[in-house]
GUMI-338396 format. One record per residue: residue number from 1; x, y, z of N, C-alpha, C, O in turn. Coordinates in nm, 4 decimals. Atoms other than C-alpha are relative to their C-alpha. Last residue first. Example, Ala and Ser with C-alpha at 12.3 -4.5 7.8 and 13.67 -1.06 7.14 Angstrom:
<recs>
{rec 2 {-0.0820 -0.1190 -0.0060} {1.3670 -0.1060 0.7140} {-0.0770 0.1090 0.0730} {-0.0261 0.2198 0.0899}}
{rec 1 {0.0890 -0.1190 0.0000} {1.2300 -0.4500 0.7800} {0.0900 0.1200 0.0000} {0.1936 0.1181 0.0665}}
</recs>
This chain:
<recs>
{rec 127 {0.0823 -0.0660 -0.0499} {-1.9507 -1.3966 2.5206} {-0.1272 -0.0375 -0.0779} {-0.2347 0.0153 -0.0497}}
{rec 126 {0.0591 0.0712 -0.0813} {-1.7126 -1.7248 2.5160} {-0.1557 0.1170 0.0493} {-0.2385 0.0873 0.1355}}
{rec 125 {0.0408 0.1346 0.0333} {-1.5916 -1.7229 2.1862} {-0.1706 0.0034 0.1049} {-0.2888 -0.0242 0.0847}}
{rec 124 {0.0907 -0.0229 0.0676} {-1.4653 -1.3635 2.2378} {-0.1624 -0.0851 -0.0251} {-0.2787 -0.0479 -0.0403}}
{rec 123 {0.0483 -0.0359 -0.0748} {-1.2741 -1.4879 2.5210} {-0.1270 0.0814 -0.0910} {-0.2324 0.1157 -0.0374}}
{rec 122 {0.0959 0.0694 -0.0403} {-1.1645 -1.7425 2.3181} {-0.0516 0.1051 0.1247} {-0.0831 0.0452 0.2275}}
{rec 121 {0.0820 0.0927 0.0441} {-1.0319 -1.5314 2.0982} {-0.1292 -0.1077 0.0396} {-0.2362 -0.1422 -0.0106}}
{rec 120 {0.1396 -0.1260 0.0828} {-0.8587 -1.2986 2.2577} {-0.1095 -0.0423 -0.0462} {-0.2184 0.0101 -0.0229}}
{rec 119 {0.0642 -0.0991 -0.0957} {-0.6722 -1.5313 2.4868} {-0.1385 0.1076 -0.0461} {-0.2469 0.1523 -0.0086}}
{rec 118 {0.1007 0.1176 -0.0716} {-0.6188 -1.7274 2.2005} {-0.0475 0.0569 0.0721} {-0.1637 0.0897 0.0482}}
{rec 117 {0.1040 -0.0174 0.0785} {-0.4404 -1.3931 2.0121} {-0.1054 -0.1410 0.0395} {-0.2112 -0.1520 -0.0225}}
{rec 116 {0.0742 -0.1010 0.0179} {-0.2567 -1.3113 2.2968} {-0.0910 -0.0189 -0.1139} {-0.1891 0.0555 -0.1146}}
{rec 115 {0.1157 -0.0347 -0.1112} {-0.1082 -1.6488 2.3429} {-0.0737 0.1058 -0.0012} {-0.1848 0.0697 0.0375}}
{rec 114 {0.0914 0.1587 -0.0424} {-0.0007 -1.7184 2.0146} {-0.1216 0.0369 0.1003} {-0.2431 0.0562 0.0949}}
{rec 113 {0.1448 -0.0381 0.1205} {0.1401 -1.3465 1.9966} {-0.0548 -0.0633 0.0099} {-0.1594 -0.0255 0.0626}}
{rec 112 {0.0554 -0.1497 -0.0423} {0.3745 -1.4278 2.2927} {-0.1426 0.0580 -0.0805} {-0.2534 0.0979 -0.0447}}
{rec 111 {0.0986 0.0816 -0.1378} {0.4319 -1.7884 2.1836} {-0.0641 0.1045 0.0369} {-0.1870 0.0990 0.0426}}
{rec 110 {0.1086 0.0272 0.0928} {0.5734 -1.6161 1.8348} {-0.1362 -0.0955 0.1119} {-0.2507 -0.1380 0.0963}}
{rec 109 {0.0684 -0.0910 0.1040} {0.8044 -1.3683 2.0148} {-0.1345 -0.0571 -0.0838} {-0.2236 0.0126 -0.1323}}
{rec 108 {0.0710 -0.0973 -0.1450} {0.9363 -1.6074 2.2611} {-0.0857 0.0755 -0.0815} {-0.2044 0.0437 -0.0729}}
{rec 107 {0.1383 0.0737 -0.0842} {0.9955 -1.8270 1.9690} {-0.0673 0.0486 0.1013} {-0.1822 0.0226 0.1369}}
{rec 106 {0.0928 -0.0982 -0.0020} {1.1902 -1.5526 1.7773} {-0.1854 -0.0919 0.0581} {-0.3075 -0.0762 0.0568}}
{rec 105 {0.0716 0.0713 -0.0428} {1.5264 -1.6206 1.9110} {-0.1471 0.0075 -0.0456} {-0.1991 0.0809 0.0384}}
{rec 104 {-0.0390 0.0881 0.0439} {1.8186 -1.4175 1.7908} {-0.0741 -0.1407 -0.0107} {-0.0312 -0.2381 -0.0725}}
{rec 103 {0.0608 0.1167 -0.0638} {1.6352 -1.1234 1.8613} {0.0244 -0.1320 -0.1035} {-0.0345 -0.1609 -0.2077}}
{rec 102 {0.0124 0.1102 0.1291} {1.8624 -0.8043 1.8060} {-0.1010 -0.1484 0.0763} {-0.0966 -0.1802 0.1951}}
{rec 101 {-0.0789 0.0032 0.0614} {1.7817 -0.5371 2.0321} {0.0075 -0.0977 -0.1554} {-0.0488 -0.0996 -0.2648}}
{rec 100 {-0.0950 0.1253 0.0225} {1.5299 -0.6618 2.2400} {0.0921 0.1190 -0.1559} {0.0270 0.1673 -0.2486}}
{rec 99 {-0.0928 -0.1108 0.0218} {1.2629 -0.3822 2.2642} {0.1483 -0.0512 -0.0148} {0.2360 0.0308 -0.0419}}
{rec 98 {0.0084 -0.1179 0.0707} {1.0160 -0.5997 2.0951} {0.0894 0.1205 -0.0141} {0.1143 0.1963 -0.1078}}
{rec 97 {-0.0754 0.0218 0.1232} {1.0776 -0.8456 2.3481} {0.0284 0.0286 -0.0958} {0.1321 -0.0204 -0.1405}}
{rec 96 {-0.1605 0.0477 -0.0103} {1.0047 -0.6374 2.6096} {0.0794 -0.0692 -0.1413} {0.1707 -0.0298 -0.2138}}
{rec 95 {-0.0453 -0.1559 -0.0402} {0.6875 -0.4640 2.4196} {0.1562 -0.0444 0.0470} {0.2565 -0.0146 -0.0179}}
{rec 94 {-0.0192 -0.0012 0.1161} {0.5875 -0.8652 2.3899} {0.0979 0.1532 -0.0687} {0.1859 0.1514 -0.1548}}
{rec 93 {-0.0589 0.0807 0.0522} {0.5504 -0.8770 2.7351} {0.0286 0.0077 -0.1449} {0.1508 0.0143 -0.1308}}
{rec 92 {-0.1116 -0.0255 -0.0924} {0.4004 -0.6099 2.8369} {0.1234 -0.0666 -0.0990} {0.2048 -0.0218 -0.1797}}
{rec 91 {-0.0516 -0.1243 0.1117} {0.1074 -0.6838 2.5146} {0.1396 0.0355 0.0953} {0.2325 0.0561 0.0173}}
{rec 90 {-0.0243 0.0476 0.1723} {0.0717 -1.0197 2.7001} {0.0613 0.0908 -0.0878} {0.1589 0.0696 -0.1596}}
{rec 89 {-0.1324 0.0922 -0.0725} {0.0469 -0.8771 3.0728} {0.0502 -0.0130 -0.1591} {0.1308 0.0615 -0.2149}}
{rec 88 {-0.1446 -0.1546 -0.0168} {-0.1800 -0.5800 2.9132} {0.0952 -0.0931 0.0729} {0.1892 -0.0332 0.1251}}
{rec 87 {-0.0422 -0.0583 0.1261} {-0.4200 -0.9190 2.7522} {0.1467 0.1328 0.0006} {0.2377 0.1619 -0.0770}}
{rec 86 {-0.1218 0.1368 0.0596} {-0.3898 -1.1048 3.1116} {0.0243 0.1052 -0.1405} {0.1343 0.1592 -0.1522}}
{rec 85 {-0.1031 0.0482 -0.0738} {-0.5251 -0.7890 3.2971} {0.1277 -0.0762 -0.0622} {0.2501 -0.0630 -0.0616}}
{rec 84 {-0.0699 -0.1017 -0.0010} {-0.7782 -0.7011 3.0489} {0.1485 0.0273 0.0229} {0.2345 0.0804 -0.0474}}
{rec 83 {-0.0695 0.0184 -0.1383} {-0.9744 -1.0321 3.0534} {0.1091 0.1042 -0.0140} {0.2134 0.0456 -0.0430}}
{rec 82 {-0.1661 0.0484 0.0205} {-1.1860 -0.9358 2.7577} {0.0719 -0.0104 0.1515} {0.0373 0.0618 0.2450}}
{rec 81 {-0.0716 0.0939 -0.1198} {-1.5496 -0.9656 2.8616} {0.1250 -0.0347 -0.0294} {0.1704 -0.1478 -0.0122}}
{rec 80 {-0.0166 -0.0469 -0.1148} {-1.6695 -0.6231 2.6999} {0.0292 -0.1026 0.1102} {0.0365 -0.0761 0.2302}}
{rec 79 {0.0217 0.0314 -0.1029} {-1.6151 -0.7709 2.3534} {0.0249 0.0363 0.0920} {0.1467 0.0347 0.1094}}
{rec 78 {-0.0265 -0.0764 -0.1544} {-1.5620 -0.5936 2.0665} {-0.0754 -0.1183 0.0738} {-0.1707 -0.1762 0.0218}}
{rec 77 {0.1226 -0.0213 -0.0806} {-1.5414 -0.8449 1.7124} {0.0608 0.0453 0.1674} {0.1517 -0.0039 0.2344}}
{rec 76 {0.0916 0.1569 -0.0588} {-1.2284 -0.8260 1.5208} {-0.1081 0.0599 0.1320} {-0.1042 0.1558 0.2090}}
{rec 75 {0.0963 0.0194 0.0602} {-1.0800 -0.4578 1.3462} {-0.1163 -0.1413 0.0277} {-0.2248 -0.1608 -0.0271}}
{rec 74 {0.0529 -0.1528 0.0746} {-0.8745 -0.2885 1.5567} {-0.1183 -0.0579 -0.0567} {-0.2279 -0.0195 -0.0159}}
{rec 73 {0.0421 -0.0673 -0.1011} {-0.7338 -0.5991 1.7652} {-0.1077 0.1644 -0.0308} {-0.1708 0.2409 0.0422}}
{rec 72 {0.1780 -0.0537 0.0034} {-0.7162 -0.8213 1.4828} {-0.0458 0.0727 0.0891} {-0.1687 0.0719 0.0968}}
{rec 71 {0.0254 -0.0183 -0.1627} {-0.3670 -0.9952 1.6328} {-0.1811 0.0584 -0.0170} {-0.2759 0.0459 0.0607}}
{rec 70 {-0.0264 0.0700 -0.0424} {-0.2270 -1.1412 1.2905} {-0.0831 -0.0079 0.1408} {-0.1123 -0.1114 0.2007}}
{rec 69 {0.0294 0.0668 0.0675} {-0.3545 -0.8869 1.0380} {-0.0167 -0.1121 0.0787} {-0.1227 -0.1716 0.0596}}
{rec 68 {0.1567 -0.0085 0.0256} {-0.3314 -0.5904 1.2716} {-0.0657 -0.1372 -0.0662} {-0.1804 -0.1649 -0.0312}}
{rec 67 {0.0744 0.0891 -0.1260} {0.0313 -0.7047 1.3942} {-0.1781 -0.0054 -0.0341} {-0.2550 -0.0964 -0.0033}}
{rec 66 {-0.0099 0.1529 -0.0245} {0.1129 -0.7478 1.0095} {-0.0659 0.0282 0.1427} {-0.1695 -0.0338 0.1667}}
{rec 65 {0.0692 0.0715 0.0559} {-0.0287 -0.3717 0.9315} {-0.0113 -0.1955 0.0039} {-0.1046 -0.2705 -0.0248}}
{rec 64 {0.1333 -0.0426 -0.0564} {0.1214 -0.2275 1.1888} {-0.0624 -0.0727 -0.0962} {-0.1138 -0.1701 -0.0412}}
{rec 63 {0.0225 0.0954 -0.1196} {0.4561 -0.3790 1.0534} {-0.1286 0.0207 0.0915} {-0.1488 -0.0631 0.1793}}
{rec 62 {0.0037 0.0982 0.0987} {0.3726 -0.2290 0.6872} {0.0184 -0.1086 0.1523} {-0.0415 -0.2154 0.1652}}
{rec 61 {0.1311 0.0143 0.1077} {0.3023 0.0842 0.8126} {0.0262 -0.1454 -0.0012} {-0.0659 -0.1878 0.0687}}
{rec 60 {0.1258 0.0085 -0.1173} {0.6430 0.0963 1.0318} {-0.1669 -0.0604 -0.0556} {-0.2137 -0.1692 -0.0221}}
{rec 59 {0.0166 0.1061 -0.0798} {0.7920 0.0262 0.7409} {-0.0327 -0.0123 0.0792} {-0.0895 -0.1192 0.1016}}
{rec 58 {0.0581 0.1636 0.0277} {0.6810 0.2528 0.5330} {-0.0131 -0.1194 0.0399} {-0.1005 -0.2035 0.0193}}
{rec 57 {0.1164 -0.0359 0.0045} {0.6915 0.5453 0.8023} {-0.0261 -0.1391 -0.1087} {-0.0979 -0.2339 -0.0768}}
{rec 56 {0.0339 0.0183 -0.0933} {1.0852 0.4736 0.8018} {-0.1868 -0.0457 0.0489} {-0.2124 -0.1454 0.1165}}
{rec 55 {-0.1182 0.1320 -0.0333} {1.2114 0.4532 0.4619} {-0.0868 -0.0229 0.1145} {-0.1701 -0.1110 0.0933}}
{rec 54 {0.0931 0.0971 0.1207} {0.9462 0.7994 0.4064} {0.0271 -0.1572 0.0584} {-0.0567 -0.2142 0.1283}}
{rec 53 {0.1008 0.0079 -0.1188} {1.1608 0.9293 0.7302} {-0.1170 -0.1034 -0.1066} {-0.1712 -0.2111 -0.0819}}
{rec 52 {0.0277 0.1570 -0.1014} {1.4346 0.7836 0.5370} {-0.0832 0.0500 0.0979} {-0.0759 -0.0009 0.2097}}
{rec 51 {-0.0337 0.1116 0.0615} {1.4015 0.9761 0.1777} {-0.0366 -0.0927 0.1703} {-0.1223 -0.1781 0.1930}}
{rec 50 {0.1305 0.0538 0.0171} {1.2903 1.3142 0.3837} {0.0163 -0.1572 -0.0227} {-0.0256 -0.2279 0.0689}}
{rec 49 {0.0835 -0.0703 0.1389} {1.6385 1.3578 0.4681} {-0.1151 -0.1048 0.0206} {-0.1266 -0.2152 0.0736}}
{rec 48 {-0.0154 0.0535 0.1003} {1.7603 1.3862 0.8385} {-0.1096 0.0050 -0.1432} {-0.2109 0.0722 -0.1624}}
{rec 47 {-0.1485 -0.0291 0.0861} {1.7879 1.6614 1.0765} {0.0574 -0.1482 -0.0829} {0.1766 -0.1783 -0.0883}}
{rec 46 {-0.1055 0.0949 -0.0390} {1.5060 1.5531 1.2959} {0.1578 -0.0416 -0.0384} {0.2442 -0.1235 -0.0072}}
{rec 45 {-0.0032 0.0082 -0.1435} {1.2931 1.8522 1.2969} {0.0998 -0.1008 0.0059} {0.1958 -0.0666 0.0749}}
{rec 44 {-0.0942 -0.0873 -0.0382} {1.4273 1.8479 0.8797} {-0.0639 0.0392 0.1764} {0.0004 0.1401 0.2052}}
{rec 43 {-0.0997 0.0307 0.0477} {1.2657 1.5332 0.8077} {0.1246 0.1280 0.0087} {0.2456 0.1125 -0.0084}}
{rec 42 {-0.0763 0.1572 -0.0864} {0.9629 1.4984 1.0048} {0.1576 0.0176 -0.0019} {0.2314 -0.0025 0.0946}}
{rec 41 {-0.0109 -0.0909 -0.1959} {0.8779 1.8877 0.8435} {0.0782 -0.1347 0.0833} {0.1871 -0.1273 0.1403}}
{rec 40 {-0.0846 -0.1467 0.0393} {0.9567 1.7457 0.4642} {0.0386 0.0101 0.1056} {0.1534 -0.0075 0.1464}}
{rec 39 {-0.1418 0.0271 0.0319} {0.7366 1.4082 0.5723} {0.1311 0.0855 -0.0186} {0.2352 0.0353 0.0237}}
{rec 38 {-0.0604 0.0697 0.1142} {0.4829 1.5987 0.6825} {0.0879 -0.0974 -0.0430} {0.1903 -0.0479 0.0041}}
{rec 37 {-0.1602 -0.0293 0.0593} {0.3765 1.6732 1.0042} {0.0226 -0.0602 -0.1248} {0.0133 -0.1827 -0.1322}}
{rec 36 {0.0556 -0.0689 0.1396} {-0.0175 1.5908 1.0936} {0.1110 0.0755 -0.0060} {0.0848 0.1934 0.0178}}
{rec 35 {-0.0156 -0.1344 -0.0236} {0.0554 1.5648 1.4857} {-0.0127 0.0413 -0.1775} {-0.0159 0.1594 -0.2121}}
{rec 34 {0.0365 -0.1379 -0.1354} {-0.0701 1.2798 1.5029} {-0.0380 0.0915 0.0163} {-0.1440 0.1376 0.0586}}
{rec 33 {0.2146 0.0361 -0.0108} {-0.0844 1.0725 1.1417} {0.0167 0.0667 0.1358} {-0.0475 0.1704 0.1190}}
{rec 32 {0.0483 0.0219 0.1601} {0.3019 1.1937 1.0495} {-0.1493 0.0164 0.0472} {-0.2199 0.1172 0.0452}}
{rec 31 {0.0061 -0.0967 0.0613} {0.4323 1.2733 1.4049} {-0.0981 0.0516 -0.1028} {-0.1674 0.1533 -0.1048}}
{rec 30 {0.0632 -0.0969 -0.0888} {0.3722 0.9714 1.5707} {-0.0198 0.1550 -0.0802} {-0.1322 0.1988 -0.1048}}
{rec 29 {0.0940 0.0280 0.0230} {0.4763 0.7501 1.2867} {-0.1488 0.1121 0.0823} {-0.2630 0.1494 0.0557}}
{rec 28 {-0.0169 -0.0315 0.1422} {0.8241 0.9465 1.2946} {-0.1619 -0.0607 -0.0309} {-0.2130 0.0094 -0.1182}}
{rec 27 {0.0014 -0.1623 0.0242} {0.8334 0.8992 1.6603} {-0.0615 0.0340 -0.1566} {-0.1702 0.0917 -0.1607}}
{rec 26 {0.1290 -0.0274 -0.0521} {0.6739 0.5216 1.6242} {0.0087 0.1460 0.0103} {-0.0896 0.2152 -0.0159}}
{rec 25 {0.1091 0.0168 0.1215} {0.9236 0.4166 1.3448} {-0.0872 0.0701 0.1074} {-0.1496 0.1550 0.0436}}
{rec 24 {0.0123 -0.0929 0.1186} {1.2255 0.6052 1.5294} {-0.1350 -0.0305 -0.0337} {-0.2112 0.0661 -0.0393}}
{rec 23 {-0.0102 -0.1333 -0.0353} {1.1632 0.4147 1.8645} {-0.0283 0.1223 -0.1331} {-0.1190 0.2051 -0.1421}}
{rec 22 {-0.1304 -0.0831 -0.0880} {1.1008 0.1010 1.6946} {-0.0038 0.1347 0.0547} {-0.0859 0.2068 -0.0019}}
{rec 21 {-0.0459 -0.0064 0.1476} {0.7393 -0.0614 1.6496} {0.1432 0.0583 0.0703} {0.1650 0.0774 0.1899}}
{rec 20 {-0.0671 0.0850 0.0184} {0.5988 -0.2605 1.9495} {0.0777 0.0377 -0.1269} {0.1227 -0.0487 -0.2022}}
{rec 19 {-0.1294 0.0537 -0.1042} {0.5007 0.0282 2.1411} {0.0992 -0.1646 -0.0524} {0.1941 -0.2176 0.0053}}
{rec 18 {-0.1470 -0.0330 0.0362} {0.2935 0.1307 1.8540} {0.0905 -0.0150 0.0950} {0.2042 0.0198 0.0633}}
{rec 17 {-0.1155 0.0716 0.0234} {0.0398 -0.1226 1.8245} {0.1107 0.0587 -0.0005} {0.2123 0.0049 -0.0445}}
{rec 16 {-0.0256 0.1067 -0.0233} {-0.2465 0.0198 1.9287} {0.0787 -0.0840 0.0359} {0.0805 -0.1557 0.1359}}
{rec 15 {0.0842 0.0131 -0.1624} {-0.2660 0.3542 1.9345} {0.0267 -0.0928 0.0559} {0.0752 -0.0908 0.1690}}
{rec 14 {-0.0937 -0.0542 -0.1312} {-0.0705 0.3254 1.6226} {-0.0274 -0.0140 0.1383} {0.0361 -0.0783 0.2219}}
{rec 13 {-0.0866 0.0902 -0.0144} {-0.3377 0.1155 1.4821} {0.1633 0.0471 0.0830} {0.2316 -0.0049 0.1712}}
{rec 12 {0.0287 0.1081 -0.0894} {-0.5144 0.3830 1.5675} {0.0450 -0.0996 -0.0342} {0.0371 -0.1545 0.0757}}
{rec 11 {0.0379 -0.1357 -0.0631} {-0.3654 0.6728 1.3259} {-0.0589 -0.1304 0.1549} {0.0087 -0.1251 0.2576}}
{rec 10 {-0.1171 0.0356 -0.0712} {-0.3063 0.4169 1.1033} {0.0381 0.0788 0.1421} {0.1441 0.0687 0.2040}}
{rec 9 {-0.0472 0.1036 -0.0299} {-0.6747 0.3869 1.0325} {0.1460 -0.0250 0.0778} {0.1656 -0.0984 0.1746}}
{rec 8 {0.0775 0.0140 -0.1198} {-0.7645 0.7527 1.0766} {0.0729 -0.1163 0.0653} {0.1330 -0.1193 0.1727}}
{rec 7 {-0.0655 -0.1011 -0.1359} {-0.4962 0.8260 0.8000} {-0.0326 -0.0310 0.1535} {0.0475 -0.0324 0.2468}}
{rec 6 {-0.1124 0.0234 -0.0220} {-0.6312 0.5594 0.5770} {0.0796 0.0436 0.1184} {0.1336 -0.0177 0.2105}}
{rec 5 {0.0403 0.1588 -0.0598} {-0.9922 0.6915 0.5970} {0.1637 -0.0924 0.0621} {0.1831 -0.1285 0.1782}}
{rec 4 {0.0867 -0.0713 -0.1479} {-0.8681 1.0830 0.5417} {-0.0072 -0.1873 0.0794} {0.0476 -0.2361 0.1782}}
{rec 3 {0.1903 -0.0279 -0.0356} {-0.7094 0.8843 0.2305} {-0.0184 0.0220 0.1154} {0.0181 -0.0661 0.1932}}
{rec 2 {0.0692 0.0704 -0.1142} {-0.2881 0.8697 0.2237} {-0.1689 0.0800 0.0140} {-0.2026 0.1914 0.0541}}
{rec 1 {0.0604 -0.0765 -0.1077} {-0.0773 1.0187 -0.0361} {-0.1109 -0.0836 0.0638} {-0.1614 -0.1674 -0.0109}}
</recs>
């Protein structure tokens, strides 16, 4: 079971990061820390068993937790001189590739992050 603190956390990292998770993981993530649904309730609104909304919600979790690790957007120093513009071009972008089906390629995917997390960075650098 998940700490009030925990909850909050994924709860904005969603915010965050959930356009890059799958359709299911972000409904099913949406639900859970949102709307405060159970797993049980997730699992019969959607007419499958608890087992893969759980299935689901872990892995989502666990990919919120890599972009958080990689991108620091929740938890790295605020700055009010982020270039806004370029960062919601970046997150766009990545959201496409994200919705990619299968991605046979995952250099687009790792230039994409690259750049968003320099961008971030040195704009941090520079306040």
């Amino acid at each position: 079971m998940d700490s009030v603190d925990e909850h909050v956390r994924f709860a904005e990292l969603l915010d965050i990061y959930g356009n890059l998770l799958s359709d299911r993981q972000r409904e099913y993530m949406y639900l859970h820390y949102a709307e405060d649904l159970s797993y049980g309730e997730i699992a019969e609104q959607s007419s499958i068993s608890r087992q893969a909304v759980h299935d689901a919600i872990v892995h989502a979790r666990e990919a919120l937790r890599r972009f958080e690790r990689e991108l620091s957007l929740l938890s790295g120093p605020k700055s009010d001189g982020l270039d806004m513009e370029r960062i919601i071009e970046v997150i766009r972008r990545l959201e496409r590739i994200a919705s990619e089906d299968i991605l046979y390629d995952t250099r687009r995917l790792k230039e994409s992050v690259r750049d968003l997390k320099q961008l971030i960075l040195r704009e941090q650098t520079d306040v």
